[in-house]
C-alpha positions, 0 to 999 in steps of 0.5 A: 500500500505504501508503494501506490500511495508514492506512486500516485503522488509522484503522478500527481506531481508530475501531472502538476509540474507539467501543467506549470511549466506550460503556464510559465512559458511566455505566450506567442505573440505575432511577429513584431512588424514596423510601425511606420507613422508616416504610412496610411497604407502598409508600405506607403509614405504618406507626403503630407506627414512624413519628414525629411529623414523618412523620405530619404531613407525609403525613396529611391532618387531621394537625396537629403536635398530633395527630401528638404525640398519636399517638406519645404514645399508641404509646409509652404504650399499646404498638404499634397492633394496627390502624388502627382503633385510632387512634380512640382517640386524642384528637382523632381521629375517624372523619372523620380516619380515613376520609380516611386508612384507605389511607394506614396500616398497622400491620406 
């Protein structure tokens, strides 16, 4: 008797142990994905709140210098009603444009 007494407590914990090493791991999260302030769209730079920095670093073509003239000419002339408006900002032609029409929004 002394023998099913042990053995059903040593059951009983490792019944327990099991139950507690699952409750302590860590639960799964979904993978940390990028919070882009600027973006109204996954992947898109919205003009009209992005700053110089971010259109430097995620547009092709776009240098520092463009990048300034880019909020330069939000801040002067208001928000951009659309993308194409981006033509007439000095320094940025329709090549530039072109390479990176998929990458903006203006919402």
């Amino acid at each position: 008797m002394h023998k099913g007494y042990i053995a059903s407590l040593l059951a009983a914990f490792l019944t327990l142990s099991s139950f507690a090493a699952q409750a302590a791991e860590p639960a799964k999260s979904a993978p940390d994905k990028p919070v882009a302030v600027q973006a109204a769209e996954v992947g898109r730079i919205n003009l009209n709140t992005a700053d110089a920095t971010t259109l430097q670093r995620e547009l092709s073509g776009i240098g520092e210098v463009k990048a300034r003239a880019i909020v330069e000419y939000r801040e002067a002339n208001g928000p951009f009603a659309s993308v194409d408006e981006l033509l007439e900002v000095k320094g940025i032609g329709e090549a530039t444009l072109a390479k990176n029409r998929d990458k903006l929004s203006v919402n």
